[in-house]
N, C-alpha and C positions, 0 to 999 in steps of 0.2 A: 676456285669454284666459280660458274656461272648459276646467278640470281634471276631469276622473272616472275614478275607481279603482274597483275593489272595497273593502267595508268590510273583507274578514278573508281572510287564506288560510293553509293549514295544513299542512307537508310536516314528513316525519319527518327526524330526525338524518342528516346524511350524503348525502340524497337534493338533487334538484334544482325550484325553483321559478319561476314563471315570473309576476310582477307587474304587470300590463297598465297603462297609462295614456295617455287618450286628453285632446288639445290641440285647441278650434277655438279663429280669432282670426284676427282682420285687422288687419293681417298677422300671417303664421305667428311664432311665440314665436321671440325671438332665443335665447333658449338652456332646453334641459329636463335636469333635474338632479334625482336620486333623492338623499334625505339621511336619514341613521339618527338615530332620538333620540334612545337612549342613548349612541351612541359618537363622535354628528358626523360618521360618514363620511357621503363626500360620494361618489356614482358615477353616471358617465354612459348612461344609457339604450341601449337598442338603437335601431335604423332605425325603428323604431315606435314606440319612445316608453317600451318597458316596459322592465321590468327584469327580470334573467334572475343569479339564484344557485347555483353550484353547491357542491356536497358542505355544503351548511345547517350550519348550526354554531350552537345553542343560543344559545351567551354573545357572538358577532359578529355574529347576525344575528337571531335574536326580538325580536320589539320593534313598534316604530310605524317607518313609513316613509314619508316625504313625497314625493309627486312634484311636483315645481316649477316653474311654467313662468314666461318673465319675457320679454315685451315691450316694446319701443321705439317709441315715435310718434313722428315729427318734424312736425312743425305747419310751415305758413307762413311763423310768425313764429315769434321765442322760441325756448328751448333745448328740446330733446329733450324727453320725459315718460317715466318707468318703472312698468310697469305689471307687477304678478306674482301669480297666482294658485296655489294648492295642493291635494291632494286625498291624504287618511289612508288607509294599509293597516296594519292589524295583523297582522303578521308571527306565528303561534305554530310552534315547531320542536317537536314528541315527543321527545322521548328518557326511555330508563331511568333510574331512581332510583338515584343515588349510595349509599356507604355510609349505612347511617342513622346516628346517635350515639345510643350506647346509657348507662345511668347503671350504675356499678358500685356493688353494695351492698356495707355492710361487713361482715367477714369475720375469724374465723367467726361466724356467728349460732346462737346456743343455741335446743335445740327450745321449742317454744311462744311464739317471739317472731312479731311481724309484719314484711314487709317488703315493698319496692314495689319493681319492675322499671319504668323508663319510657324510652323515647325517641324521636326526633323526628327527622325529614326531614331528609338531610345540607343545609347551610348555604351548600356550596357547589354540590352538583351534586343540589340536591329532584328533579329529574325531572316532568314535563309529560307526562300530564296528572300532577294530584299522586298520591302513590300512597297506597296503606291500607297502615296498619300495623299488625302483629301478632308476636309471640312464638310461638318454637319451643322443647322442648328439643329440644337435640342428643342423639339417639342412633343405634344402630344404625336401628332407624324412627323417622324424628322425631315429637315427640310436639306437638299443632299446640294452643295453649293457648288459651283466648276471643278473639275480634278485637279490638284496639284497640293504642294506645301504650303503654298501661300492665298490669301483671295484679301483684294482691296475693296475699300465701298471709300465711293470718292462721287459726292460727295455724300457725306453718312447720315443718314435722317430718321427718325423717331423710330418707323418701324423697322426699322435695322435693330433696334435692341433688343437683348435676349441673353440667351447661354450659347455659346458655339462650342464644341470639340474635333480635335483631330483624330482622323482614324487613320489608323496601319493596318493595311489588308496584303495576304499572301496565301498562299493557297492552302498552308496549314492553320489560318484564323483570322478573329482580328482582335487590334486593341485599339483602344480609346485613350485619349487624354483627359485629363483631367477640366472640368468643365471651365470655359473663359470665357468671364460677363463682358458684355458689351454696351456701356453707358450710357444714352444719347440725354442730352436736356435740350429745351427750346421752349422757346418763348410763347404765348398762348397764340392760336390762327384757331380762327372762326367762319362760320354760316351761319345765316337765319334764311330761314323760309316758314312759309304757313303750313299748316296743315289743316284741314286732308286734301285741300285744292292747286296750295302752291303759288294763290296769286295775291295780288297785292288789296284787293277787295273782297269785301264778304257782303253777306247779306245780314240785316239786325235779324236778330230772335234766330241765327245760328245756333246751332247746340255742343256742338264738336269743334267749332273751330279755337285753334291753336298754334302760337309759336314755338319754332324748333330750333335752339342755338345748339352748333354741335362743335365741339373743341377738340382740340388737339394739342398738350401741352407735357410738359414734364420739367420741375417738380410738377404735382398737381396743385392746379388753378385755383385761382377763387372767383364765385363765377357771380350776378348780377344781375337783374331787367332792372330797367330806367324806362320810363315814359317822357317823355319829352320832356330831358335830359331829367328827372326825376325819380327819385329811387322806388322801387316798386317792395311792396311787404312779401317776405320769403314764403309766406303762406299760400300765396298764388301761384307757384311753380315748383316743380317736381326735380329733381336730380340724380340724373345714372352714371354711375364712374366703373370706367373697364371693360366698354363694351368689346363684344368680341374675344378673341384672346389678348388686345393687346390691354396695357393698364394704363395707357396716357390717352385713351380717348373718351370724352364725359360727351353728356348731353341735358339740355338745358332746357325745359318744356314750362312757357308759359299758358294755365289756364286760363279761360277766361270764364268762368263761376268760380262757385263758393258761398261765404256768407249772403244769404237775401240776392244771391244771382245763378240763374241756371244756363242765358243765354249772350250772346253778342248784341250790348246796346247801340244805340246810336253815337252817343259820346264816349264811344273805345275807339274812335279815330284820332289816330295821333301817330309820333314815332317815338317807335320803340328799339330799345336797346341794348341789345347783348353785350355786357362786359367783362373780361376773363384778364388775370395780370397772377402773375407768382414771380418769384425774384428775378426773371430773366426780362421782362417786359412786361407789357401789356397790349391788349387789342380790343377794339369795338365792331361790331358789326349790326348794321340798323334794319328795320324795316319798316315801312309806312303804311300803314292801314287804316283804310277808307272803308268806311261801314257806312252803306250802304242803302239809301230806301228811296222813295219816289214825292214828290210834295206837288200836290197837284193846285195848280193855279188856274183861275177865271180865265176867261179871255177879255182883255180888257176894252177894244173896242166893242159896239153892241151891234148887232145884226139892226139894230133902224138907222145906224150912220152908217153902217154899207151899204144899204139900201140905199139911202138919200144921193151917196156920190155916186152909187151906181146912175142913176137914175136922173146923175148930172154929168155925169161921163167924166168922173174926175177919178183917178188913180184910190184903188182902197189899200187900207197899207192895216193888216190885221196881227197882232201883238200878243204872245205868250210868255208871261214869265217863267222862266225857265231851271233846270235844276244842274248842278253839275257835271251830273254823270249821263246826260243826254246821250244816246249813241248815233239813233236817226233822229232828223225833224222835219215833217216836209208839210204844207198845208194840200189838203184836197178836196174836192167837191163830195161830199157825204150828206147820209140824210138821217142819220143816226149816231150816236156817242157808242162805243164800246170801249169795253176793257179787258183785257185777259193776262193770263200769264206771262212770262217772257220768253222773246223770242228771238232777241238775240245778247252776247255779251255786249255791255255797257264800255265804249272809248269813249274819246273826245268827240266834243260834238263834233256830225260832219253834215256841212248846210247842201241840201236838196234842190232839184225843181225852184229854182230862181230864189231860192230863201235868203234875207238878208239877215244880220244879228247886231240889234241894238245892247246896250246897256242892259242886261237884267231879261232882256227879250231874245224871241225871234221871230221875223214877219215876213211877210211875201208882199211886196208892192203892184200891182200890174194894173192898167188902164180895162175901166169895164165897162160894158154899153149897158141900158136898161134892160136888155135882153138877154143880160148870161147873169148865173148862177149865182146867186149873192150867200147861198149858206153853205161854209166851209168849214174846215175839222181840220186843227193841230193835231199830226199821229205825233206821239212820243212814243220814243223806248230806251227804257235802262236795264238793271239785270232785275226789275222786281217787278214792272210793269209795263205794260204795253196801252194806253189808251189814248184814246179817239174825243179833242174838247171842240163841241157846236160852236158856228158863231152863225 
């Protein structure tokens, strides 16, 4: 007998296929018989000769499928002869990707180590066609990581920790693995800054100003202000753990009121200091705060000894005691004291117009005749005041 099949046909999981195979031969085949390679069954044909499967089943029915056909001669003389021919179908069933297997890494992993997430097609239900694999993390939105079985974080740091999964994807679904934590610990790292301005001076009788230590640590920290290296009462600062999504970042907000204070004094200058330690370490991080006002000093020569040198033509040399957060200081001819607001930020002092600076002073020396101007005005300016001292 001559057998012909098709070489391949392809129905998805569950659905129904139909496997033709046609028989000629003289005489017609004493018997047609469809047989599986993998599993040895053996099943009989329809009225036509094909084969007809329902509800497909990957692991019973993908495969190679033979249809077999087997003739009998009887001759003249002599015994019977058997004759039998065959013809191949490649069976492929679709179906979705089983669980993948995913590697669990060990736990916990210190920051700045390396580590490798990998895994591989389940073993028992891969899914057809095969599927790409890729890592997720798991969060509120998954976070979708490079394509492949594997992804390294090298070197691996706080905010790498989580839950990660592998996914199997193919055109009939996907799977997931089983969720795999990701450990990280480190040792406490810090900042301070001020707030709401951010600088290292304020103004007294502030009402909002505030220290901001922000941490970064796992296990969680134990956290601290010191004042000049002195422990400060926990009742003055506030503590938020988890900011964000993630659960290893705190934050550390020194007030400055409370009991019988609502403002920034004078004597809250000093340094202060953030300190945060859990089993892995510890860390400090400072800030210096200068609080800030203006202390206004005489002028210590008097306007009748300018006068006199003027009027001997001898050098006048006019003297201000002075404060530390001077920003300008220049002497000028004025005929009036004023004062106003500020107007500009408060640095180190920077001497003007031939200004010199003594101990605790600052003056202007210059030769004068009886005919120039004997009453001059120290401008000052810091961040709280701007005024104009007569001499």
């Amino acid at each position: 007998p001559t057998v012909r099949t098709p070489a391949s046909a392809v129905v998805d999981a569950g659905g129904s296929v139909t496997l033709p195979c046609s028989v000629d031969g003289n005489p017609p085949p004493a018997e047609l018989v469809w047989r599986h390679d993998a599993t040895g069954a053996a099943l009989p044909p329809s009225s036509d000769g094909a084969l007809r499967l329902d509800g497909a089943d990957p692991r019973r029915h993908a495969g190679v499928w033979h249809c077999e056909a087997r003739s009998i001669l009887t001759a003249s003389s002599g015994p019977p002869t058997e004759y039998t021919a065959s013809s191949a179908v490649v069976l492929t069933v679709r179906y979705r990707p089983g669980l993948p297997q995913a590697s669990q890494p060990r736990s916990p992993l210190l920051a700045g180590e390396s580590v490798n997430l990998t895994c591989q097609p389940s073993q028992v239900s891969p899914g057809e066609p095969a599927p790409s694999l890729a890592w997720v993390r798991i969060q509120s939105s998954p976070v979708h990581l490079p394509a492949g079985p594997s992804v390294r974080f090298s070197p691996v740091g706080l905010s790498d920790s989580g839950s990660y999964a592998c996914r199997a994807v193919n055109d009939l679904g996907t799977s997931e693995s089983a969720p795999v934590s990701l450990l990280v610990h480190q040792a406490p790292s810090l900042t301070v800054e001020s707030a709401p301005t951010g600088a290292n001076a304020a103004r007294v009788g502030s009402t909002n100003f505030r220290l901001v230590c922000r941490v970064r640590a796992n296990p969680a920290p134990r956290l601290r202000w010191l004042r000049n290296g002195a422990r400060m009462p926990p009742e003055l600062f506030t503590e938020l753990a988890g900011l964000g999504d993630q659960s290893f970042e705190y934050q550390l907000t020194l007030h400055f009121r409370g009991f019988q204070r609502s403002v920034l004094r004078l004597n809250d200058t000093g340094v202060y200091q953030c300190f945060a330690d859990n089993e892995l370490g510890n860390s400090t991080a400072e800030h210096r705060l200068e609080v800030l006002t203006f202390h206004r000093e005489r002028i210590r020569q008097s306007s009748f000894r300018a006068r006199q040198a003027a009027r001997s033509g001898l050098p006048v040399h006019l003297a201000l005691g002075f404060q530390r957060h001077l920003a300008n200081t220049r002497w000028s001819p004025l005929t009036r004291a004023s004062c106003a607001q500020p107007v500009s930020r408060g640095q180190r002092p920077t001497l003007v117009d031939d200004v010199t600076r003594s101990a605790g002073s600052m003056g202007v020396a210059s030769p004068l005749s009886a005919t120039t101007p004997v009453r001059y005005s120290m401008h000052l300016i810091n961040d709280i005041y701007a005024c104009n001292h007569l001499d």
